[in-house]
C-alpha positions as CSV (number, residue, x, y, z in Angstrom):
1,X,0.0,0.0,0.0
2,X,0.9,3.5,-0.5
3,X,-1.0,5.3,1.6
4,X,0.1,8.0,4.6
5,X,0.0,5.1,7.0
6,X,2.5,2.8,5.2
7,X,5.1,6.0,4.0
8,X,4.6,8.8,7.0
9,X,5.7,7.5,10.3
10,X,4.1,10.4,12.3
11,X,0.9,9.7,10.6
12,X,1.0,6.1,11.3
13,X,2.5,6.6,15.0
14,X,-1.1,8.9,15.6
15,X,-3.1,6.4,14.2
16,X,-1.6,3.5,16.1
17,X,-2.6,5.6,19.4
18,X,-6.0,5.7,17.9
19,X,-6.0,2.2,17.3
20,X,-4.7,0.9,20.6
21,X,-7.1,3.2,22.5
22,X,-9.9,1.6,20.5
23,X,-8.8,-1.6,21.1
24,X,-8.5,-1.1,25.3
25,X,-11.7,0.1,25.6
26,X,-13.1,-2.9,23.6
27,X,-11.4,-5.2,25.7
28,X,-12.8,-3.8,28.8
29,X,-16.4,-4.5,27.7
30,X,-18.0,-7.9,29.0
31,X,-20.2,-10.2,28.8
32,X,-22.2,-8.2,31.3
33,X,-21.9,-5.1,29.4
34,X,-25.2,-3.3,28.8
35,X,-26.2,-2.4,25.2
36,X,-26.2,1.2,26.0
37,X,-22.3,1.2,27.0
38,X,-21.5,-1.0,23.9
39,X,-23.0,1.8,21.9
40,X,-21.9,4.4,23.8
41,X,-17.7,2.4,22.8
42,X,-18.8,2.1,19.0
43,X,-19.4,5.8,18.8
44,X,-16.6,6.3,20.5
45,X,-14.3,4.2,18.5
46,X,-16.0,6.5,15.4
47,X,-15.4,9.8,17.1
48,X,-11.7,8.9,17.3
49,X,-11.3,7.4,13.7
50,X,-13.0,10.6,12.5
51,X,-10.3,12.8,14.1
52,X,-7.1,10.9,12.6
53,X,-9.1,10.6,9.5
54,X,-7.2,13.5,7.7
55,X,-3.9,11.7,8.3
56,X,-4.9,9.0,5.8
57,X,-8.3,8.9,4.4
58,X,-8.3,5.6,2.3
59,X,-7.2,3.7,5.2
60,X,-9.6,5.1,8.1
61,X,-12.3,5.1,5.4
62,X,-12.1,1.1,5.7
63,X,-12.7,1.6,9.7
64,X,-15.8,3.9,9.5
65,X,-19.3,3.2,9.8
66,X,-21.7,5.5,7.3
């Protein structure tokens, strides 16, 4: 690929954090999580993709819900 995330190390290092971030708080939800809070950590997880999407669109595009 040829996109910011494969070529620009700062954009890929911001988008990592993103990533990560998303990934911890996904963990952390149970099997006793309510609908509301797994909700509440999919529009998270969108809020945050949305702000790193500038950094590479063709590969956050691929993470976002329309």
């Amino acid at each position: 690929m040829d996109t910011p995330y494969y070529t620009n190390q700062e954009a890929r290092e911001k988008i990592d954090e993103v990533l990560e971030k998303n990934a911890i708080m996904f963990t952390q939800l149970g099997k006793d999580s309510t609908k509301d809070e797994i909700q509440w950590a999919k529009d998270k997880e969108q809020t945050r993709l949305k702000r790193v999407h500038h950094l590479d669109e063709i590969f956050i595009n691929r993470m976002l819900i329309d």
